[in-house]
Every structure is written in structure tokens, then in C-alpha cells.
C-alpha positions in Angstrom: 40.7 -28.9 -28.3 37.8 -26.3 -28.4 35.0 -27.3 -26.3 31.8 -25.9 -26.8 28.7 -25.4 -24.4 24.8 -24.8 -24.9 23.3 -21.7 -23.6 19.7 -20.4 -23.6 18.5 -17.0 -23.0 15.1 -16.0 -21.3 13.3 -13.5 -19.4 11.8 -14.1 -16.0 8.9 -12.2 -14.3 7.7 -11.7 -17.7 4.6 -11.1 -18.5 5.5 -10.3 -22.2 7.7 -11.3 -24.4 10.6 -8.6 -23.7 9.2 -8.3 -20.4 10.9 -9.3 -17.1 14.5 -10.0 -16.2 16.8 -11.8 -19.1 19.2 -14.6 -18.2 21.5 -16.9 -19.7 21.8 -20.3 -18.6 24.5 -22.6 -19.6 22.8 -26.2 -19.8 26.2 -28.3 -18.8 29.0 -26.6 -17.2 31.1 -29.6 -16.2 34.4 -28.2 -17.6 34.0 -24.6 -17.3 36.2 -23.2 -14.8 35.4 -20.7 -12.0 37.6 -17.6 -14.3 35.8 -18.9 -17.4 32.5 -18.7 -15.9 32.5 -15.0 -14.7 34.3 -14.1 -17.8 30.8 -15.4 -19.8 29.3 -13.8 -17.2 30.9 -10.8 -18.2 30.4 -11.5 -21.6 26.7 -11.7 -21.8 26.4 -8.5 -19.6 23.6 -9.3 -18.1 22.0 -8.9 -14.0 23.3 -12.8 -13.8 24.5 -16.1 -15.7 24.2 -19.4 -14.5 25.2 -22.5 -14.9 23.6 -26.3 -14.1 26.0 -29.0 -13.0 25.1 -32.5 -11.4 24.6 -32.5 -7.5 24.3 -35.0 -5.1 21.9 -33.6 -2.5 19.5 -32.2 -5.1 18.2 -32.7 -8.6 20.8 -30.0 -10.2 23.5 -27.5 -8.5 23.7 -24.0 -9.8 26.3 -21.3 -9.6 25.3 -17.9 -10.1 27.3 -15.0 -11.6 27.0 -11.5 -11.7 29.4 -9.5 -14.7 32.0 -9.0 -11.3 31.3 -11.8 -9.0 29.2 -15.1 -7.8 26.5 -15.3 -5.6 25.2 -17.8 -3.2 21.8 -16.8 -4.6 19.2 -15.2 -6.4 15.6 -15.3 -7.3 15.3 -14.7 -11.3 18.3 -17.1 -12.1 16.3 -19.7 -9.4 13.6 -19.7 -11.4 14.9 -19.6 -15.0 17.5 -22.4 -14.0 14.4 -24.5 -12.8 12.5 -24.1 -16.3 15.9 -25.7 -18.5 16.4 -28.0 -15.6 12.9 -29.0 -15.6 13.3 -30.1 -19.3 16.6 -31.4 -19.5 16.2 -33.8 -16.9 12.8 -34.0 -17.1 12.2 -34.3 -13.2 8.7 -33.2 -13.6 7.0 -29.7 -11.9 8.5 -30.1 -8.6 12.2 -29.9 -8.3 15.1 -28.9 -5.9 18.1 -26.6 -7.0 21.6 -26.7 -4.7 23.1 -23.6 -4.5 25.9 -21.6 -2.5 23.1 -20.5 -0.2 20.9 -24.2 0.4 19.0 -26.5 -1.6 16.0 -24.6 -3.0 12.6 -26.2 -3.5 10.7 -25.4 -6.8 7.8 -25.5 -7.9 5.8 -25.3 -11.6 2.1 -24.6 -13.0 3.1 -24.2 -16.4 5.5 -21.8 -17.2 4.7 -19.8 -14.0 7.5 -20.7 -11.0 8.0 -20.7 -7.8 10.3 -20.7 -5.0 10.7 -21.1 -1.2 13.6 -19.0 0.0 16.3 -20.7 1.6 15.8 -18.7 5.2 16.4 -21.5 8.2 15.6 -19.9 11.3 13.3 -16.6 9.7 15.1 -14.2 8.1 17.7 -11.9 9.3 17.8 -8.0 10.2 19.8 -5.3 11.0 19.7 -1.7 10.9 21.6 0.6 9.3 24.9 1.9 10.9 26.2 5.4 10.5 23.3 7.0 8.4 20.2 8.1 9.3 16.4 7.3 7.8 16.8 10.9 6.3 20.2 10.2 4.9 18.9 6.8 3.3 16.3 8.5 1.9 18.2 11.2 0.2 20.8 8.6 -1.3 17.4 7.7 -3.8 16.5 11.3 -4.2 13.8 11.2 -1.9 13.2 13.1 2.0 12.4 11.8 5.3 8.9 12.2 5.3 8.6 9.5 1.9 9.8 7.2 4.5 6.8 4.4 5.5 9.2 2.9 8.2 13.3 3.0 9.2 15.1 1.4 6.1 16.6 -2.0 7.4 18.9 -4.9 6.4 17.0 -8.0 5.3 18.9 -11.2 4.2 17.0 -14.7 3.2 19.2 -15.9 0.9 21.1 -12.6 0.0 21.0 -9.3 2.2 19.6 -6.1 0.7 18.9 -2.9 1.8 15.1 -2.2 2.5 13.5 0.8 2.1 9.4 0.8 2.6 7.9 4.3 1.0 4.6 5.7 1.9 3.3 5.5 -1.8 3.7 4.4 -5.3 4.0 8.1 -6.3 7.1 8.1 -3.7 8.5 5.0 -5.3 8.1 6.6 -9.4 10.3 9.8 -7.8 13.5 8.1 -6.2 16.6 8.7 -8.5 18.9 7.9 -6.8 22.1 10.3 -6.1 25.0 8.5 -8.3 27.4 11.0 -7.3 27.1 10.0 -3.2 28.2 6.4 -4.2 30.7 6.5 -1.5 27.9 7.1 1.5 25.6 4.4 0.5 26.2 1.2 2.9 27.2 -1.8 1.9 25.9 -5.1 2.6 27.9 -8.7 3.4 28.4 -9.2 -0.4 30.5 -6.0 -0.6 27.2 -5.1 -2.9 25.8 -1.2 -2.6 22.0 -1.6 -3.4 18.6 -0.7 -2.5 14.9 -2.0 -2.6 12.4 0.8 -2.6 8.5 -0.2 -2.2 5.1 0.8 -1.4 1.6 -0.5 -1.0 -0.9 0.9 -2.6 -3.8 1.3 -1.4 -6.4 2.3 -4.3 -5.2 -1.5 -5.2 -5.0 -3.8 -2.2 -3.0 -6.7 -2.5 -0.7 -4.6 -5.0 2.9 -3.5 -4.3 5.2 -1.3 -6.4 8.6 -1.5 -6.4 11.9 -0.5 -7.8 16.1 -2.1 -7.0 18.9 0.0 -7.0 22.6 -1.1 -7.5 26.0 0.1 -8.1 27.6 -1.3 -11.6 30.6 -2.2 -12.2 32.9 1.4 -13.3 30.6 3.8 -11.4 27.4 4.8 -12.0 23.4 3.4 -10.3 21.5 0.6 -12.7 18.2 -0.7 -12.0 17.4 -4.4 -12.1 14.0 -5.0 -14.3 12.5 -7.7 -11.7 14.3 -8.9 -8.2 12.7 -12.0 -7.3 15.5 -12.1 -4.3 14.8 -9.0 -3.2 10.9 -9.9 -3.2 11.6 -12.6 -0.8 13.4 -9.9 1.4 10.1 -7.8 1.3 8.6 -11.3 2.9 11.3 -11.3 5.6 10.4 -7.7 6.2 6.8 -8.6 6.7 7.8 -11.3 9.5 10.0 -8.8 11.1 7.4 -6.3 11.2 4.8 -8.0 12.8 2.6 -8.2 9.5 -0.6 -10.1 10.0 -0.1 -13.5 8.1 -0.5 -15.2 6.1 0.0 -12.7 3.5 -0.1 -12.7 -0.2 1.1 -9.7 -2.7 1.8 -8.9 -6.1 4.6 -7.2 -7.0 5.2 -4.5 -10.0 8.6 -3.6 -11.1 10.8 -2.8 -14.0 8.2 -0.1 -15.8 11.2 2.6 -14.8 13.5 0.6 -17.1 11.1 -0.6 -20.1 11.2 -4.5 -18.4 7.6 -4.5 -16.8 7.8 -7.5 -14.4 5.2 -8.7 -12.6 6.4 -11.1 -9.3 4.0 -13.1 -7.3 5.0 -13.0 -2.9 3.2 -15.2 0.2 4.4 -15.6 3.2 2.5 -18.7 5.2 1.5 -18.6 9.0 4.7 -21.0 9.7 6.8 -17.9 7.5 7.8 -19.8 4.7 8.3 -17.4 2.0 7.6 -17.8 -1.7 8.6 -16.1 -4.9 6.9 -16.9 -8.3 6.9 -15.8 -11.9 6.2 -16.7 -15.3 9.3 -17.5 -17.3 9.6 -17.1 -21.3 12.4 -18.5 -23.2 13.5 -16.6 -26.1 16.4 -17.9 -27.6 19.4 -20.9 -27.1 22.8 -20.7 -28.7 26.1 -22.3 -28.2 30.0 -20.9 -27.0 32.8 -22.2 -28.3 36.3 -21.9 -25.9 39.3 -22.7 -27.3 42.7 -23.4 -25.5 44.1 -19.9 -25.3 40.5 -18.4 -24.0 39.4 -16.8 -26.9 35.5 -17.1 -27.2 32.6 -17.7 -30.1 29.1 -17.1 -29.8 27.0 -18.9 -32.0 
């Protein structure tokens, strides 16, 4: 028999309506198998699916899907999850998500949410073997002197490469080089990516910054809002010696037409929290019948 499963779609980070980072998130997953997950994954094309299932050690579990793969997590599909969550099991503004990576706690004023990264022990580092700061720099179009610090490995939840620019001017030019795909390094996921930001000083407190990834088939995409990769720029703060606590608020997706706006503190203790305000824009349902075939409705 057909079985048929409730989606909705919305946009985190978003300060507009077709701002932000979209996601899909399936409301009840129980009976959806790991090869029919990442084939909806694949079939809504976007950054990542998810999809809610009961949990014992939290108030949902969530599994996260990229269009080629799952992840143990990731900050936009944390905080969109939270929002359905929040309403179909009505647990209130405070909640906790289970995923690959840890049970995640979350937090809501309204439609703006937040999370604490899932980083026991501080965040982890490590540098970057077999290139050079010059060589990372040209891999996003840019030189050795654009470089505000050595590009480093930073991992609370998921490890990306970071790459701190001396200004927003330097973050507007990277482009990165699609046809040196083979040189960029890889982190633990087997993902090729990178996290360019700057501070900017004629606006304190302000942070600009773009993500870089390889797609599927070739080619260099970038991601409209990373609230993952935000929480990573709050490891890099600990593991530079930044004076905390520290609060920041980051700018991202203008490049792509997505302007997101994502919200970063670190405490003195170095908890790390993402927030952002999430819209939704749309629900639907799939049908799956026996032989696979799929229907969008």
C-alpha cells in the first residue's frame, strides 16, 4: 500500500520572507527507510532534509540529509526542525533535539531560535596538511595577504574549513577556483568546503561571511546561511584566545540572493550559541508507493 508523509518547507536565518536557508522537514518519518530518505533528500534538492522521529533521551531525534549523504549535524536543519517540533508536540519554547552528533538544547523567543552546539570538551582544531595559508587562499580566488590569520580545521558538531579575511571587501572578492577541486582538503565527512569571514570594523559587533562547498557532479555552490559553520567561527574564537564572552552578528547569503542574518555568543564557560529567525512558507505531503515511485502533493 502507498504510504504518504507530511512535509513542510521553510527558510531559516531569514529575515524576509525568501530570505535565509530553505528546508524541508518531514513531520513523522517512522517508516521511511535510510535509501528512501536520501532519495527525498535528493528529491527536494535542497542544502538538507530532515526528518523527526520519537527518541528516548530527548523530546524528538532528527536525521539530517544532504542530496548525497547524512550528517551527524547541522545548524539551519537544528533550528527549523525545532520550530515543527515545537508545534507538533507542543513541548513549549525550550526543547532538546537527538541527533547523530548529541542531544541538542533549544531554545525559542518567538519565531527567533537558538542552539547550543553539541561541543563536550571545547571544540576541536587542526591545521591544514599539505597546503599552505597562500595556497588556501588562492583556492577562493584570493592571495596571502587577504589572510587575517592561518586557515584552520574547526569541528563542534561538524568540521569545516576556516578561513578569517582581513575585511568584508576581501570576503565580497573570493570566487573560489572550481577548476582546483582536486587540491582543496577534505575534512572527516569526505566534504570539500570552506567558511570565509571578516570583522568589520566601521560596524563593531558585525561579521560578514560567506560558505563554500563542492556539489554533487563538479562544480563550487554557496550555502545562503550556515548556522553550523557559525558555531565553528565560536570554536575559532576559543581557540584563538578571543576575549569572552563574545557576542556577533553574522551576514551571509547577499552573494547568492538568500540574505541571512545569524545571531553567535560564546559565554565565559565557552558554550556556544547559534540563533535565527525561522519562517515557514509552505507544507505538503509525499506519497511512496511499493515499487518507489514518488508524488508530491
Amino acid at each position: 500500500m502507498p504510504a504518504t508523509y507530511a512535509y513542510r518547507l521553510l527558510n531559516v536565518f531569514a529575515e524576509s520572507t525568501f530570505g535565509g536557508n530553505p528546508l524541508c522537514v518531514f513531520e513523522d518519518a517512522r517508516g521511511i527507510d535510510d535509501a528512501t530518505m536520501q532519495a527525498l533528500a535528493l528529491q527536494f534538492n535542497l542544502s538538507e532534509t530532515t526528518f523527526i522521529l520519537p527518541s528516548a533521551v530527548a523530546d524528538a531525534r532528527v536525521r539530517i540529509f544532504t542530496t548525497g549523504y547524512e550528517m551527524p549535524f547541522a545548524g539551519h536543519p537544528t533550528l527549523g526542525t525545532a520550530q515543527v517540533v515545537r508545534e507538533l508536540l507542543q513541548t513549549g519554547n525550550a526543547l532538546t533535539l537527538e541527533f547523530k552528533a548529541g542531544v541538542v538544547p533549544v531554545t525559542a523567543d518567538g519565531d527567533v531560535w537558538t542552539f547550543t552546539a553539541p561541543s563536550a570538551g571545547g571544540p576541536k582544531t587542526a591545521p591544514v596538511v599539505g597546503l599552505s595559508p597562500a595556497e588556501v587562499a588562492a583556492l577562493v580566488g584570493l592571495s596571502e595577504q587577504d589572510l587575517a590569520g592561518e586557515p584552520i580545521w574547526v569541528d563542534t558538531g561538524a568540521d569545516q574549513l576556516l578561513v578569517p579575511l582581513k575585511s568584508p571587501d576581501a570576503v565580497r572578492r573570493a570566487q573560489p577556483d572550481s577548476g582546483a577541486l582536486e587540491r582543496w582538503p577534505q575534512s572527516s565527512l569526505e566534504r570539500k568546503t570552506a567558511y570565509v569571514f571578516a570583522f568589520d570594523d566601521k560596524e563593531p559587533g558585525n561579521v560578514l561571511a560567506r560558505y563554500f562547498f563542492t556539489k554533487q557532479g563538479g562544480g563550487v555552490a554557496e550555502d545562503p546561511g550556515t548556522g553550523s559553520a557559525c558555531a565553528n567561527l565560536g570554536g575559532w574564537l576559543l581557540a584563538t584566545g578571543h576575549a569572552l564572552p563574545a557576542r556577533y552578528a553574522i551576514d551571509q547569503g547577499a552573494a547568492v540572493d538568500r540574505p541571512s542574518r545569524l545571531h553567535l555568543a560564546v559565554s565565559e564557560n565557552g558554550a556556544i550559541q547559534v540563533g535565527g529567525r525561522v519562517i515557514e512558507i509552505g507544507r505538503g505531503t509525499v506519497t511512496i508507493d511499493p515499487v518507489g515511485r514518488t508524488a508530491l502533493a
